[in-house]
Biopython code that builds the backbone (N, CA, C, O; Angstrom):
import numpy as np
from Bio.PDB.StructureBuilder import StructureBuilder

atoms = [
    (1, "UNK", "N", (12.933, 2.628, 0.035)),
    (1, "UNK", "CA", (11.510, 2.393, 0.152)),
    (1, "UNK", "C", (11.268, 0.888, 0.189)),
    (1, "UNK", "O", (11.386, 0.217, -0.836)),
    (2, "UNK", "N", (10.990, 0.447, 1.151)),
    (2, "UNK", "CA", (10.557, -0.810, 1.242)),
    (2, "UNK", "C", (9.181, -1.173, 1.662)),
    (2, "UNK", "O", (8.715, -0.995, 2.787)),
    (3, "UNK", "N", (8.375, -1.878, 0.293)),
    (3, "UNK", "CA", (7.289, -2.275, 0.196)),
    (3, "UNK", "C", (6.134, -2.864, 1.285)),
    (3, "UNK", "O", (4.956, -2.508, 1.313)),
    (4, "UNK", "N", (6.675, -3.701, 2.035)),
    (4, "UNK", "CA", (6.604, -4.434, 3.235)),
    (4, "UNK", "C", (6.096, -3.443, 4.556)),
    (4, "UNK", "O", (5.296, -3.836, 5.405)),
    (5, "UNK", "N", (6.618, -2.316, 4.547)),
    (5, "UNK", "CA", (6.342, -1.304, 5.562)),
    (5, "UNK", "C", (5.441, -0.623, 5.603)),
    (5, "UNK", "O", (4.926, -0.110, 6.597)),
    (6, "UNK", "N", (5.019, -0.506, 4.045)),
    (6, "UNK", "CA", (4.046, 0.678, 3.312)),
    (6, "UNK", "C", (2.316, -0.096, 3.795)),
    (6, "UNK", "O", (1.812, -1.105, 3.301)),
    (7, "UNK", "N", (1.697, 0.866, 4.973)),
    (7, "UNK", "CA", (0.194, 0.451, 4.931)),
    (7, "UNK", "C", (-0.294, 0.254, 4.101)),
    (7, "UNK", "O", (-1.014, -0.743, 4.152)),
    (8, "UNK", "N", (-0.257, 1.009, 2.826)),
    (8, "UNK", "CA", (-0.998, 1.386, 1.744)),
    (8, "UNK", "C", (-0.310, 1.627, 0.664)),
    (8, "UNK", "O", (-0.172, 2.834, 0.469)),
    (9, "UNK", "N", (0.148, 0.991, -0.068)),
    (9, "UNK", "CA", (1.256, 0.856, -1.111)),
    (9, "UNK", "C", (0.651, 1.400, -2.493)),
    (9, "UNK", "O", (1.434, 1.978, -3.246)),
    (10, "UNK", "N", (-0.489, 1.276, -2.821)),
    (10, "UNK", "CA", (-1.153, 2.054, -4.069)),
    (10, "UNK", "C", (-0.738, 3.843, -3.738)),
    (10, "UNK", "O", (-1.019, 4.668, -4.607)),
    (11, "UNK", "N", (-0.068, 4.289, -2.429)),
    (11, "UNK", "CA", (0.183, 5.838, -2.463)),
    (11, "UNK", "C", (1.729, 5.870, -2.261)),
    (11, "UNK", "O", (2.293, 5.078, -1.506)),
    (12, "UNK", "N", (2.372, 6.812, -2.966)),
    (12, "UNK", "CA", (3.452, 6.804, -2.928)),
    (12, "UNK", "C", (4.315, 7.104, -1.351)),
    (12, "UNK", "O", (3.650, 7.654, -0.474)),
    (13, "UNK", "N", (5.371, 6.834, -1.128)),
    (13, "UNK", "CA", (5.739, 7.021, 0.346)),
    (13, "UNK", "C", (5.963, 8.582, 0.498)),
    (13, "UNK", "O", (6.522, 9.443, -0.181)),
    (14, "UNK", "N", (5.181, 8.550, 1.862)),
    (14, "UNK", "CA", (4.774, 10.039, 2.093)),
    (14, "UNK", "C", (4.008, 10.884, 1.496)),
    (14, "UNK", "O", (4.035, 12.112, 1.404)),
    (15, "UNK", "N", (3.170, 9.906, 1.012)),
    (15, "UNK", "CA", (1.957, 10.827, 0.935)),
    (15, "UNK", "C", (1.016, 11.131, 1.707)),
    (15, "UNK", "O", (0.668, 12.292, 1.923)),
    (16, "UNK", "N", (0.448, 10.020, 2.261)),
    (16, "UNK", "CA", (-0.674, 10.257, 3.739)),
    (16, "UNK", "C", (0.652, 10.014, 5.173)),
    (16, "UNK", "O", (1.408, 9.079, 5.438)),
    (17, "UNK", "N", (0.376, 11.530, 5.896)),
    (17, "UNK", "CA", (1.007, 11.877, 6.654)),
    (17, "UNK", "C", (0.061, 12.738, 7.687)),
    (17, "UNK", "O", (-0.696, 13.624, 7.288)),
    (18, "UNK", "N", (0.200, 12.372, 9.027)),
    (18, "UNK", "CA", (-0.404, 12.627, 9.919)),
    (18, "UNK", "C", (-0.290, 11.849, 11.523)),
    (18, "UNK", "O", (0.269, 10.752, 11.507)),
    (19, "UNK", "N", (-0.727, 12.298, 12.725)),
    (19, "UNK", "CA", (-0.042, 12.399, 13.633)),
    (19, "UNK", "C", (-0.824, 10.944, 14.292)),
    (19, "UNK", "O", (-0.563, 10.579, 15.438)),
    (20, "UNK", "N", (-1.800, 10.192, 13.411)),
    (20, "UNK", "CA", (-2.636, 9.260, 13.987)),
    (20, "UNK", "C", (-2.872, 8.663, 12.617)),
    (20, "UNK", "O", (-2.814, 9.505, 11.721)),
    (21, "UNK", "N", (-3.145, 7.317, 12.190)),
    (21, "UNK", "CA", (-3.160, 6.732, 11.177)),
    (21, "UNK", "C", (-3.589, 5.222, 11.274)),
    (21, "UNK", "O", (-3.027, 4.538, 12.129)),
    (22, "UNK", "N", (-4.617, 4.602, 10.400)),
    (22, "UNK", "CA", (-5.573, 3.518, 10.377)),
    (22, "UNK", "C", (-5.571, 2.486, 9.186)),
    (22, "UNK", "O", (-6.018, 2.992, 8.156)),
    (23, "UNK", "N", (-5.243, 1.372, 9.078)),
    (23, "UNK", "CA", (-5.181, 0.797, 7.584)),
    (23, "UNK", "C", (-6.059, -0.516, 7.943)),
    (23, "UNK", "O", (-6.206, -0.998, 9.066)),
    (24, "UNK", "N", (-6.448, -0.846, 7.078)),
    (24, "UNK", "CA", (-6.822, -2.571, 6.983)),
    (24, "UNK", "C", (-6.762, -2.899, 5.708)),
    (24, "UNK", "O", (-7.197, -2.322, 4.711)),
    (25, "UNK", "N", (-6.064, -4.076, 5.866)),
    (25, "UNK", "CA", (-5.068, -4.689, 4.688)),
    (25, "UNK", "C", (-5.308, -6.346, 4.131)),
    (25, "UNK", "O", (-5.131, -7.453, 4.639)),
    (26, "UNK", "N", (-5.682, -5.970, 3.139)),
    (26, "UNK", "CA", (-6.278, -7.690, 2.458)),
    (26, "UNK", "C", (-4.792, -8.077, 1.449)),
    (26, "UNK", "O", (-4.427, -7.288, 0.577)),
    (27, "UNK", "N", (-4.048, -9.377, 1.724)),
    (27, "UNK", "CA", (-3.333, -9.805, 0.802)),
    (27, "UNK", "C", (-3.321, -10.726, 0.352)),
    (27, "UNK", "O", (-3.089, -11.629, 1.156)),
    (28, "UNK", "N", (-3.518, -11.148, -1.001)),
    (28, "UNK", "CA", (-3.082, -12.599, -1.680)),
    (28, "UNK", "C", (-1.791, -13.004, -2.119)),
    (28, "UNK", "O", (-1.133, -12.151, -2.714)),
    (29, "UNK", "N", (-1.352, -14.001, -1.969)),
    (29, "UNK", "CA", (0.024, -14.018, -2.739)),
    (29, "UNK", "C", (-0.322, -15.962, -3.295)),
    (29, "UNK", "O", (-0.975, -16.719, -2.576)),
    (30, "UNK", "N", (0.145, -16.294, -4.337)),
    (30, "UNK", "CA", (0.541, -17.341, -5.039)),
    (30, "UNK", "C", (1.434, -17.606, -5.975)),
    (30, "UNK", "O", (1.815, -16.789, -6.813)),
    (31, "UNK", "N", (1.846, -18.871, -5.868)),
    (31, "UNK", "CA", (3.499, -18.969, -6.195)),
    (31, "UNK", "C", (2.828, -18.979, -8.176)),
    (31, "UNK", "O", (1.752, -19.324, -8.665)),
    (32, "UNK", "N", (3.956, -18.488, -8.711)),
    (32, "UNK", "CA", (3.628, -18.275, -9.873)),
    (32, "UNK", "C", (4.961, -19.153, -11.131)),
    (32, "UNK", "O", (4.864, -19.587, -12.279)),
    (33, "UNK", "N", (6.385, -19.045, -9.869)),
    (33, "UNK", "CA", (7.404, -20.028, -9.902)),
    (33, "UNK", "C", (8.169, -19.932, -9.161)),
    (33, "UNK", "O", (8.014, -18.904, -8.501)),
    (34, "UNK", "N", (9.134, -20.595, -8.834)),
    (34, "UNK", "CA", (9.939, -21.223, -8.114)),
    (34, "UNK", "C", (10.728, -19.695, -7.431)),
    (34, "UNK", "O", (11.359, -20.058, -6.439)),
    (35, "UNK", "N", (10.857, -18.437, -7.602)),
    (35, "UNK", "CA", (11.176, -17.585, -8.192)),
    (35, "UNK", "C", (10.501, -16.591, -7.696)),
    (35, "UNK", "O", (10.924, -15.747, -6.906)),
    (36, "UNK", "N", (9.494, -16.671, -8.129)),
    (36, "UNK", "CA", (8.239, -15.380, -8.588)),
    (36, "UNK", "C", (6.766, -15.600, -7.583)),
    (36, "UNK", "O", (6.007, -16.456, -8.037)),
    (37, "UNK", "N", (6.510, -15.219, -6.859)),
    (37, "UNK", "CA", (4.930, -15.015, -6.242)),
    (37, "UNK", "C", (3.665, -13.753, -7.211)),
    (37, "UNK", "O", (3.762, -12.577, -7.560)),
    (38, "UNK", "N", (2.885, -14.513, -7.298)),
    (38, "UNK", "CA", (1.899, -12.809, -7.597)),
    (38, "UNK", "C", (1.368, -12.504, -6.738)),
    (38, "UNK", "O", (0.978, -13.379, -5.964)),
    (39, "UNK", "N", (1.162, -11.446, -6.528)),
    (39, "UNK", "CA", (0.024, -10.760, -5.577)),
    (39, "UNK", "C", (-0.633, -9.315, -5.579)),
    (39, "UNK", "O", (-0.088, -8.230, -5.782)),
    (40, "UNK", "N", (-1.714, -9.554, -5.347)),
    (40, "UNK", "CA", (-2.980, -8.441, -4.856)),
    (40, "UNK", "C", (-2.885, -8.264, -3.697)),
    (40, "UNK", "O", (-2.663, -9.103, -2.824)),
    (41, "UNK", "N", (-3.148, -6.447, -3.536)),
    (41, "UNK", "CA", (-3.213, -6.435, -2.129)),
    (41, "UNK", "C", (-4.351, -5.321, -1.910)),
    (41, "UNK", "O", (-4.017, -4.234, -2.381)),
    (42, "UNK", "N", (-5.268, -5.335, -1.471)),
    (42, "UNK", "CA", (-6.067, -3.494, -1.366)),
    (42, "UNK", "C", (-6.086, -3.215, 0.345)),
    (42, "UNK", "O", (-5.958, -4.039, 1.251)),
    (43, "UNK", "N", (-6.278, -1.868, 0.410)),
    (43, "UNK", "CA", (-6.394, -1.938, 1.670)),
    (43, "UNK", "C", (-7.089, -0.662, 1.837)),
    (43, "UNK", "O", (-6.919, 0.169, 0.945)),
    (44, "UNK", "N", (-7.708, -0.417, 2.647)),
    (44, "UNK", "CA", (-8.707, 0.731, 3.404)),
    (44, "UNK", "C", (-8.232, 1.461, 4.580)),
    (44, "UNK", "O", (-8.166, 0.857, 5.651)),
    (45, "UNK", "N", (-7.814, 2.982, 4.487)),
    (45, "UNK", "CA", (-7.566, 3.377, 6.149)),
    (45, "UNK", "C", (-7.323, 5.515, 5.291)),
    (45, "UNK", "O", (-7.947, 6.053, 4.376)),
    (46, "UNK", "N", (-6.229, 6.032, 6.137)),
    (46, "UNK", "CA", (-6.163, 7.253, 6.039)),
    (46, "UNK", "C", (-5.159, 7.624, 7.028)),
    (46, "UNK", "O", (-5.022, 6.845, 7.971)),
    (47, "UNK", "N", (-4.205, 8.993, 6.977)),
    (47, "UNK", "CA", (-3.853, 9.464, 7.921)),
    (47, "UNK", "C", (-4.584, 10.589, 8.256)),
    (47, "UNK", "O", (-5.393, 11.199, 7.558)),
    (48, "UNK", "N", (-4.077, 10.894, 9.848)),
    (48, "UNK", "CA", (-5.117, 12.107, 10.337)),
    (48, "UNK", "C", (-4.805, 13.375, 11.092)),
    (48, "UNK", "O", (-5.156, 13.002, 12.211)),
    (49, "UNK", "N", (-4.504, 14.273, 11.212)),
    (49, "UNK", "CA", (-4.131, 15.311, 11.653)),
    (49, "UNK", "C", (-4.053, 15.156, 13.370)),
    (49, "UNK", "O", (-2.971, 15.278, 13.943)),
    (50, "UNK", "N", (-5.019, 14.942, 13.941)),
    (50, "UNK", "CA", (-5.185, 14.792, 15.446)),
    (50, "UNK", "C", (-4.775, 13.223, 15.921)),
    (50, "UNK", "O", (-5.087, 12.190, 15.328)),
    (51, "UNK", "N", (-3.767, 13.379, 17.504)),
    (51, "UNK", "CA", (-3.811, 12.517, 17.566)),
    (51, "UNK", "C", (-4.698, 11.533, 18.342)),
    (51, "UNK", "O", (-5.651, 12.036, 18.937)),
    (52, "UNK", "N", (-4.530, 10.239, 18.423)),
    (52, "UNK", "CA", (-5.220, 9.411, 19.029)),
    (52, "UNK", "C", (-6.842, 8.778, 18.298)),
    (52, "UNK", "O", (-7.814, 8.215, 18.800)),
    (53, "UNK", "N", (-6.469, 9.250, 16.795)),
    (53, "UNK", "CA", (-7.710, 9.282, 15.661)),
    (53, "UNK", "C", (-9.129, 9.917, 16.431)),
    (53, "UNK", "O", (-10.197, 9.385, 16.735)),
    (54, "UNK", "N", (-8.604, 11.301, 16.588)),
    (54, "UNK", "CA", (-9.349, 12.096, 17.237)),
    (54, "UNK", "C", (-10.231, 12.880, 16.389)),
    (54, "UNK", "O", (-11.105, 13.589, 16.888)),
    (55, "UNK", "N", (-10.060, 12.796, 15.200)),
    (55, "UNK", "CA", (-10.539, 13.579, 14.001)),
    (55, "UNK", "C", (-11.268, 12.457, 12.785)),
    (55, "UNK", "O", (-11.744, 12.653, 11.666)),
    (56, "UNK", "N", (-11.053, 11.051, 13.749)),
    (56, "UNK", "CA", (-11.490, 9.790, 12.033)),
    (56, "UNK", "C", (-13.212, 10.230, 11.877)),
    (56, "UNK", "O", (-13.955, 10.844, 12.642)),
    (57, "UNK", "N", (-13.391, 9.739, 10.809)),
    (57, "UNK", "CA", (-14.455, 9.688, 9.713)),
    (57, "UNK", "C", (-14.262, 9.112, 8.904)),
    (57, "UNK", "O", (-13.311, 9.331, 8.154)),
    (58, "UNK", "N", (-15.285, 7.937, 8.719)),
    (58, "UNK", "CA", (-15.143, 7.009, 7.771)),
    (58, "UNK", "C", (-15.123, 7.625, 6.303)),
    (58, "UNK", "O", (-14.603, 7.091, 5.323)),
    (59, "UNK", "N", (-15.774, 8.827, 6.332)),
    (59, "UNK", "CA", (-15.953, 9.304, 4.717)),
    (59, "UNK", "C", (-14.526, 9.848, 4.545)),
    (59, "UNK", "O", (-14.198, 10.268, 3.436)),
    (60, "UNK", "N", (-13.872, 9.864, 5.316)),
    (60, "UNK", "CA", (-12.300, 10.532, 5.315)),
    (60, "UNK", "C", (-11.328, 9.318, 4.621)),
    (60, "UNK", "O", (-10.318, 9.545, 3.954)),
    (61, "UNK", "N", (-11.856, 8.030, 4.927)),
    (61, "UNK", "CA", (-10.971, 6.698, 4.184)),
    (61, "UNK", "C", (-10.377, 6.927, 2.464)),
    (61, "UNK", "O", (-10.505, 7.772, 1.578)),
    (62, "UNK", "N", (-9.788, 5.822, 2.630)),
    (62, "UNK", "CA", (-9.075, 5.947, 1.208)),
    (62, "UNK", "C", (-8.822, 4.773, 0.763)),
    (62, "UNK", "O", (-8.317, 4.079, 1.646)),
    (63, "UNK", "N", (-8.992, 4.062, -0.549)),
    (63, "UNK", "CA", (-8.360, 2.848, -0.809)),
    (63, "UNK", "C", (-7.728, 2.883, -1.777)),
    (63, "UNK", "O", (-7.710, 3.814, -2.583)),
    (64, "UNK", "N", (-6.936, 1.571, -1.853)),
    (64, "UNK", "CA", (-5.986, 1.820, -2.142)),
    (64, "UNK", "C", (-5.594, -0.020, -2.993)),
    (64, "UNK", "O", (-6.262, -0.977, -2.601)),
    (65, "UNK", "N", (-4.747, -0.182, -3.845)),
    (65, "UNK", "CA", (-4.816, -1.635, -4.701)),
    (65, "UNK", "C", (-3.445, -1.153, -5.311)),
    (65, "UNK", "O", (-2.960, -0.062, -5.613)),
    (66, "UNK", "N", (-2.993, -2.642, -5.359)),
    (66, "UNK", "CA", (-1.804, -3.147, -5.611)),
    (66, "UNK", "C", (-1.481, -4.142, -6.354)),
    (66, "UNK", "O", (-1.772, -5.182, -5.762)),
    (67, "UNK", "N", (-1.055, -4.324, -7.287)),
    (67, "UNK", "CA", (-0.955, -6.280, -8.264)),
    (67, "UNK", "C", (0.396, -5.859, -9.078)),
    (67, "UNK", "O", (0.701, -4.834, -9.689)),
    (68, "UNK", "N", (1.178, -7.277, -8.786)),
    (68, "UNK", "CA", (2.604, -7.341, -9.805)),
    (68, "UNK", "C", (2.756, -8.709, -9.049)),
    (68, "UNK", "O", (1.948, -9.350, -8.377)),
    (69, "UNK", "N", (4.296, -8.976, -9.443)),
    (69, "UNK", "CA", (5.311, -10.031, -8.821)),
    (69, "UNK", "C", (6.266, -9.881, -8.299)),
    (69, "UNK", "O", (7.120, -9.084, -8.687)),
    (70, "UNK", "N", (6.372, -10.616, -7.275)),
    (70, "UNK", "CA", (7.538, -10.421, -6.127)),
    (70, "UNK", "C", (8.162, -11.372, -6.074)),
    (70, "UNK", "O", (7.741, -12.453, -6.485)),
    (71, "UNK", "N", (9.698, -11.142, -5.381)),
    (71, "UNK", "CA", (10.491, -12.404, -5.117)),
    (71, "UNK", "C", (9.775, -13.524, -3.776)),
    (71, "UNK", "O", (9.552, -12.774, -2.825)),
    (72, "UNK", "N", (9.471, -14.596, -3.498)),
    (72, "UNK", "CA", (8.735, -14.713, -2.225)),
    (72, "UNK", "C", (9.599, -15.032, -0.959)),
    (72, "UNK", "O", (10.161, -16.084, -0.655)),
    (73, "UNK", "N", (9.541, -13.601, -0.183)),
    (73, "UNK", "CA", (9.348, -13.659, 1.455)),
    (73, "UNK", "C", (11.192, -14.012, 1.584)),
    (73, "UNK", "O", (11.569, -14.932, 2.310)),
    (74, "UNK", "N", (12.260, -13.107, 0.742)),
    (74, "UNK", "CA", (13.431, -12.889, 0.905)),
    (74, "UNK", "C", (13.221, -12.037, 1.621)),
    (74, "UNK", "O", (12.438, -11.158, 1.261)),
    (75, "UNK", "N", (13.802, -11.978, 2.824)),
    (75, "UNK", "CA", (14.446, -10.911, 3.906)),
    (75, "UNK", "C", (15.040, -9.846, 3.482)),
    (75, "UNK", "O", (14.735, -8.655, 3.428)),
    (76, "UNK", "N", (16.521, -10.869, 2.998)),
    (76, "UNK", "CA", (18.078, -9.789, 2.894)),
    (76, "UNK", "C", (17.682, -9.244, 1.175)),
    (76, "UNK", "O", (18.341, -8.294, 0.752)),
    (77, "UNK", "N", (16.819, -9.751, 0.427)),
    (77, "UNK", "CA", (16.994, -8.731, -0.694)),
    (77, "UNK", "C", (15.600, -9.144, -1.236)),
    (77, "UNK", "O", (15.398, -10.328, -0.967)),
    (78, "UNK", "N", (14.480, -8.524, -1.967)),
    (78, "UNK", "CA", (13.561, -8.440, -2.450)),
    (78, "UNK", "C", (13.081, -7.714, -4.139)),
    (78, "UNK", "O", (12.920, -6.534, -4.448)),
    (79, "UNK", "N", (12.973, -8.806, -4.864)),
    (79, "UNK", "CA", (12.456, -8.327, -5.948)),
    (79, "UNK", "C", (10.988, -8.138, -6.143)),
    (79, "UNK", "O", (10.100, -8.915, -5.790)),
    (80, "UNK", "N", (10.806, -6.504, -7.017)),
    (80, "UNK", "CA", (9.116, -6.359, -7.364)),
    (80, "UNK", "C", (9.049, -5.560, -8.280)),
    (80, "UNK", "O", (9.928, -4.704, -8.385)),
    (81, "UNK", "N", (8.210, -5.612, -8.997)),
    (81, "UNK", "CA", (7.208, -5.389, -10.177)),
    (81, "UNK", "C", (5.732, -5.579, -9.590)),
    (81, "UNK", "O", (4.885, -6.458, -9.433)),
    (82, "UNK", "N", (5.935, -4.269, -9.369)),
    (82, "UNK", "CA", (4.283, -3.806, -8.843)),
    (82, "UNK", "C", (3.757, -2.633, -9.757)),
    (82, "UNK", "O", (4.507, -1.791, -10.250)),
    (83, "UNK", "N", (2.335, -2.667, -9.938)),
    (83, "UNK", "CA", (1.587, -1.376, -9.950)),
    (83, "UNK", "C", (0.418, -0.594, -9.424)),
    (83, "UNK", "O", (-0.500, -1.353, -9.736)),
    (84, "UNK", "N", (-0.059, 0.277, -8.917)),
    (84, "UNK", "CA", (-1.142, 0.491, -7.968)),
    (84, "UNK", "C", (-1.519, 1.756, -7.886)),
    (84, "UNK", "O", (-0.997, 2.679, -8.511)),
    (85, "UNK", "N", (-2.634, 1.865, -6.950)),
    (85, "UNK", "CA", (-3.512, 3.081, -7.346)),
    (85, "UNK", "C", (-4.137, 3.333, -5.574)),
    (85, "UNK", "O", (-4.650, 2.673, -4.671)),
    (86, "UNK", "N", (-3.716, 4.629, -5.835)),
    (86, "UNK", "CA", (-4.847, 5.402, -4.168)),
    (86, "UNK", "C", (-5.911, 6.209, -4.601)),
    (86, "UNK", "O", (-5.832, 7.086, -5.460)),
    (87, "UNK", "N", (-6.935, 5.866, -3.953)),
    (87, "UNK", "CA", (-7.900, 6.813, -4.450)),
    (87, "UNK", "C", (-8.106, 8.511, -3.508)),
    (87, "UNK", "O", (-7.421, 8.778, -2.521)),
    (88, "UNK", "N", (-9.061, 9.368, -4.029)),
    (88, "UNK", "CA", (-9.650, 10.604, -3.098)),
    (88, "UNK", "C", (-10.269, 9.855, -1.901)),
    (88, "UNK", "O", (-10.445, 8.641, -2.007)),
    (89, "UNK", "N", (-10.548, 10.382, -0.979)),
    (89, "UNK", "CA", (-10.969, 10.272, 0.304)),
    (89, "UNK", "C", (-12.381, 9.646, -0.734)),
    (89, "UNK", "O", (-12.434, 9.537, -1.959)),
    (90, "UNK", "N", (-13.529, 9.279, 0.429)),
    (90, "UNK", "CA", (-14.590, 8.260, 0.139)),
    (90, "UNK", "C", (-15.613, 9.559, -0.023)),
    (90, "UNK", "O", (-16.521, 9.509, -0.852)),
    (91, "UNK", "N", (-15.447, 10.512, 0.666)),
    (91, "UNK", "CA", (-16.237, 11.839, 0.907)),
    (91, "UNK", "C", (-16.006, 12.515, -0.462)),
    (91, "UNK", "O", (-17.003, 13.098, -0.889)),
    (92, "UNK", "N", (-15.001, 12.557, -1.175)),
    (92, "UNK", "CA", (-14.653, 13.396, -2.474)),
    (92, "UNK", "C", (-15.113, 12.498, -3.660)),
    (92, "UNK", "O", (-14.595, 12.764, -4.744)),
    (93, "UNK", "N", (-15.928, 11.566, -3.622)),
    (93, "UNK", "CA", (-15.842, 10.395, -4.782)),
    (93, "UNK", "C", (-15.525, 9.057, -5.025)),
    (93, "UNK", "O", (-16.032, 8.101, -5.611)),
    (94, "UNK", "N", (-14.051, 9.422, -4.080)),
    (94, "UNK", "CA", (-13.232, 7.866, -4.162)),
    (94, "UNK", "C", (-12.249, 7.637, -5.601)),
    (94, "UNK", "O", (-11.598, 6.603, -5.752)),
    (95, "UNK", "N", (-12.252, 8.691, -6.555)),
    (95, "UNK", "CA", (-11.981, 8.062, -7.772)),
    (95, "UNK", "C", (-10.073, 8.301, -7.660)),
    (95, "UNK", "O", (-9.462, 9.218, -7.113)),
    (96, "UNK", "N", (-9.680, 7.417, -8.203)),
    (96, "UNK", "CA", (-8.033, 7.175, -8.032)),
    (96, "UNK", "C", (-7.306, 9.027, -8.264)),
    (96, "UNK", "O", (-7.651, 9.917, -9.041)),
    (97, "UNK", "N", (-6.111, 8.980, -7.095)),
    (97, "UNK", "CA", (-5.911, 10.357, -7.203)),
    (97, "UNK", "C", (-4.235, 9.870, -7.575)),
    (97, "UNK", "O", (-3.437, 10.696, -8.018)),
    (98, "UNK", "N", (-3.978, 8.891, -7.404)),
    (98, "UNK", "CA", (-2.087, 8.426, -7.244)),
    (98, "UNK", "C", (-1.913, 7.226, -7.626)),
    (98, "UNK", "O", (-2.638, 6.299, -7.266)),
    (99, "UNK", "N", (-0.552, 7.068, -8.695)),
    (99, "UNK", "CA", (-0.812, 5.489, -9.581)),
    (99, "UNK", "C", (1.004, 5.357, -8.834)),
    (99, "UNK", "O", (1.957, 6.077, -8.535)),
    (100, "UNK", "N", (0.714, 4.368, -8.835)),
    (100, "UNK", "CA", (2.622, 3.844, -8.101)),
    (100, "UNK", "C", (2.888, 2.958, -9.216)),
    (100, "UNK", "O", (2.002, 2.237, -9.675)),
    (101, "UNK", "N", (3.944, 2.977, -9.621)),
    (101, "UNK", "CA", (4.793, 2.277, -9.887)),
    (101, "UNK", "C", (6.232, 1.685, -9.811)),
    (101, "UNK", "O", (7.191, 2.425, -10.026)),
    (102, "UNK", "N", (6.426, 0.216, -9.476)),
    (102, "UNK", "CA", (7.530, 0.021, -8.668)),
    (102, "UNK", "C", (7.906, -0.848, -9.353)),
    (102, "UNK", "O", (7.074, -1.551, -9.927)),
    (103, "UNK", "N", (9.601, -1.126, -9.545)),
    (103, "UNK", "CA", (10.627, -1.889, -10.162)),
    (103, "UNK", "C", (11.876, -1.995, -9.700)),
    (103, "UNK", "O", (12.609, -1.011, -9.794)),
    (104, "UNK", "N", (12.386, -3.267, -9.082)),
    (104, "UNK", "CA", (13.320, -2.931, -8.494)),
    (104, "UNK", "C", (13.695, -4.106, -7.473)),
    (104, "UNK", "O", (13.389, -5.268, -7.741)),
    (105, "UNK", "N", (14.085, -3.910, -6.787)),
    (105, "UNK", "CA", (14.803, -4.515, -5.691)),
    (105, "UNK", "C", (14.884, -4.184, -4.476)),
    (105, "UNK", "O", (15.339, -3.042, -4.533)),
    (106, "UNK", "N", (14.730, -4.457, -3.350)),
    (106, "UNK", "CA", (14.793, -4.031, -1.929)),
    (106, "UNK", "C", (16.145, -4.484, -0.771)),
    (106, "UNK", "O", (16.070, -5.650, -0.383)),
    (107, "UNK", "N", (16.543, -4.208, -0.585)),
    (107, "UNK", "CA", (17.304, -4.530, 0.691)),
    (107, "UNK", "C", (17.370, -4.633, 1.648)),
    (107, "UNK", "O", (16.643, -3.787, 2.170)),
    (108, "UNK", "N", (18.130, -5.565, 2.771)),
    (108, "UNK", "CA", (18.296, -5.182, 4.071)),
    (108, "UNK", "C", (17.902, -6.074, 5.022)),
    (108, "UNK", "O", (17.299, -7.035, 4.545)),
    (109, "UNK", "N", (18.042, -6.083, 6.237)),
    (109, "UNK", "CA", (17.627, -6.825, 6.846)),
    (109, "UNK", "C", (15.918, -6.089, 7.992)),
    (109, "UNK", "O", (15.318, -6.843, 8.758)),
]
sb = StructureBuilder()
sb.init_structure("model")
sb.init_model(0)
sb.init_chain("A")
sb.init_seg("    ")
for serial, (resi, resn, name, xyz) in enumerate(atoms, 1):
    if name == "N":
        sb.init_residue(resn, " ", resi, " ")
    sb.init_atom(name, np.array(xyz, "f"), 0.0, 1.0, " ", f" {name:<3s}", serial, name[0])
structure = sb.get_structure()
């Protein structure tokens, strides 16, 4: 599982699954040390059954928030300490339905 890939990282991988899919993605990052970056990230979107977002509705969205520390912007290996949250669709409430938590290390090129 690599962080970097994930639209929406407050939901665990494979959770929003569907044949058409929408994100918009806000990130901060600041150096915290030599070492270590922090960062926030939230982002807004959904997956969708039909393709070609033939089925979107904004009340169908989901958001989604992210905050820990990362190694900064290693390629071949990545450290993080993250934690985060997806919420219900915007139509059901919105209130958080999925908490992530991540520790660990990443790989690869």
């Amino acid at each position: 599982d690599v962080p970097d890939l994930d639209l929406m990282r407050g939901f665990l991988a494979g959770r929003l699954l569907g044949s058409s899919a929408v994100a918009a993605t806000l990130e901060y990052r600041w150096p915290i040390w030599a070492f270590l970056d922090g960062t926030l990230q939230t982002a807004v979107g959904n997956a969708f059954a039909e393709r070609h977002l033939e089925d979107f509705d904004p009340e169908l969205l989901r958001f989604s928030f992210v905050g820990g520390i990362r190694s900064p912007n290693h390629r071949d290996h990545s450290f993080n300490l993250l934690a985060g949250f997806g919420t219900d669709t915007f139509r059901d409430g919105g209130a958080p339905s999925s908490f992530r938590f991540l520790f660990g290390g990443t790989t690869g090129f």
